[in-house]
N, C-alpha and C positions, 0 to 999 in steps of 0.2 A: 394517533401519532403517525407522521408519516416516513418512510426508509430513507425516503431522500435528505429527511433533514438528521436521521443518524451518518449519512456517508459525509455531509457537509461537515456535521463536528468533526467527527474525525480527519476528515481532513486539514481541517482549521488544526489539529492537536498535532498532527504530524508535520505541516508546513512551519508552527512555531516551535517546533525540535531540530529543525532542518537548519537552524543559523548556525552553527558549525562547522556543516558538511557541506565541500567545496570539491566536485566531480567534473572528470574531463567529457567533453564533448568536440566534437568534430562539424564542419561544415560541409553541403556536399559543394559549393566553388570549390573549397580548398581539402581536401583529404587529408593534408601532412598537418596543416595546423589545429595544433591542441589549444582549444580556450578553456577556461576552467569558470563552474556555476556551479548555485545550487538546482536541486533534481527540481523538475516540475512536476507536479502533484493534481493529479486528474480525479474526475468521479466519473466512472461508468466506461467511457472508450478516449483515446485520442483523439484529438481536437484535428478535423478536415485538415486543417491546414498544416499538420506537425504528419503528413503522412509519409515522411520519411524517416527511414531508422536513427540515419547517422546523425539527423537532427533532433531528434525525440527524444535520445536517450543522454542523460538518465533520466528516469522518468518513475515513477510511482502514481498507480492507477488505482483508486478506492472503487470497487463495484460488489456491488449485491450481488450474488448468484442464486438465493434462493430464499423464498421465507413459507413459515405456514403458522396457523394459527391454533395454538392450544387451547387443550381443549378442560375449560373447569377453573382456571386460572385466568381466562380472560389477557394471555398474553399474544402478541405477535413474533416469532423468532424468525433470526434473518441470519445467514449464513452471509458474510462479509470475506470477501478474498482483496490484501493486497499485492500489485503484480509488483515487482520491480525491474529494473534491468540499467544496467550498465556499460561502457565500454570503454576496453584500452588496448593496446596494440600488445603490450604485454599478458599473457593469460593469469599471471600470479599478481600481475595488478590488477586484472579484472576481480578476479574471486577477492582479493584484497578490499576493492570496492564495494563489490557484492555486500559482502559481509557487513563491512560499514554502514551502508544504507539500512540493511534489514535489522541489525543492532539498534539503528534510532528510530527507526520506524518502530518496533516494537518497543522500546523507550517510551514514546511519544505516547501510543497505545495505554501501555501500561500503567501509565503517570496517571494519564488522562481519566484512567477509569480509577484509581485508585485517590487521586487527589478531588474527583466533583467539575473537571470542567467539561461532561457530560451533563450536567445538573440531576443529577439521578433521574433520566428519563429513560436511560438505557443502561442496561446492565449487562456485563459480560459473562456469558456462563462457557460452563468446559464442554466439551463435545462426548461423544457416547464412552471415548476413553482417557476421560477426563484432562484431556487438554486443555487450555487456554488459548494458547499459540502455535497453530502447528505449523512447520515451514518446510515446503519440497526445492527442488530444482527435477525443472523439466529435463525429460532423457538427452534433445538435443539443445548443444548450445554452440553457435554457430559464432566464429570470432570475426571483431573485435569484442563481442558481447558476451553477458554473463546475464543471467535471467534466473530468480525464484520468485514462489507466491507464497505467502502465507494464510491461512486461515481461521476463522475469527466466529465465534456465533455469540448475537446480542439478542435479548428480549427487552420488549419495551410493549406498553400499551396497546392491547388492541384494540376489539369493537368494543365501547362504554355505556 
């Protein structure tokens, strides 16, 4: 099994959660004008050409940070971070946002593993203290933006 086709489901489960949420973005031509989308949903880093903030966000990035392989069980574990980030001119909108994105992103998540459109290839286990989901915000958060990650560990198939 390989990790990359766990962050593709996943992503696949969160971009079909995402038809609700409707978040503001900014252009850099125009700074004042607010358009409204839904977030783009990445695996691994921002896409070259989204290397601007005020254009990038909102945004949801699926990346692996780390895996290894147990041992006796014949599984692979993979520690699964996603990023999000948001902006609004307002900061009680922002965290507003915030909140919203990371509510259906972990929606999406949780459906996903609990409903089977994972196919039972991957499995979600809790972390050393028995997490599921665990979500930070980084120390800085630099406005118009609002920025948390959540954290995730899946076992799936290893060497056969």
């Amino acid at each position: 099994m390989n990790v990359f086709c766990l962050l593709r489901a996943l992503q696949d489960c969160i971009i079909a959660g995402m038809m609700p949420l409707s978040l503001p973005s900014r252009q850099r031509q125009d700074r004042q004008a607010v358009t409204w989308r839904q977030p783009d949903v990445f695996i691994g880093a921002l896409p070259l050409e989204k290397t601007d903030p005020l254009e990038s966000v909102p945004f949801v990035l699926v990346q692996a940070l780390d895996g290894y392989e147990e041992e006796g069980e014949g599984l692979h574990i993979v520690q699964v971070a996603f990023r999000l980030a948001v902006q609004d001119a307002e900061p009680e909108a922002a965290e507003n946002h915030l909140h919203n994105l990371l509510s259906l992103v972990r929606q999406s998540v949780m459906r996903a593993r609990a409903g089977g459109a994972l196919d039972g290839r991957f499995l979600m286990r809790p972390d050393e203290r028995r997490r599921l989901w665990y979500w930070r915000r980084p120390d800085e958060q630099f406005p118009p933006f609002a920025e948390a990650y959540a954290l995730t560990n899946w076992a799936m198939k290893g060497i056969e």
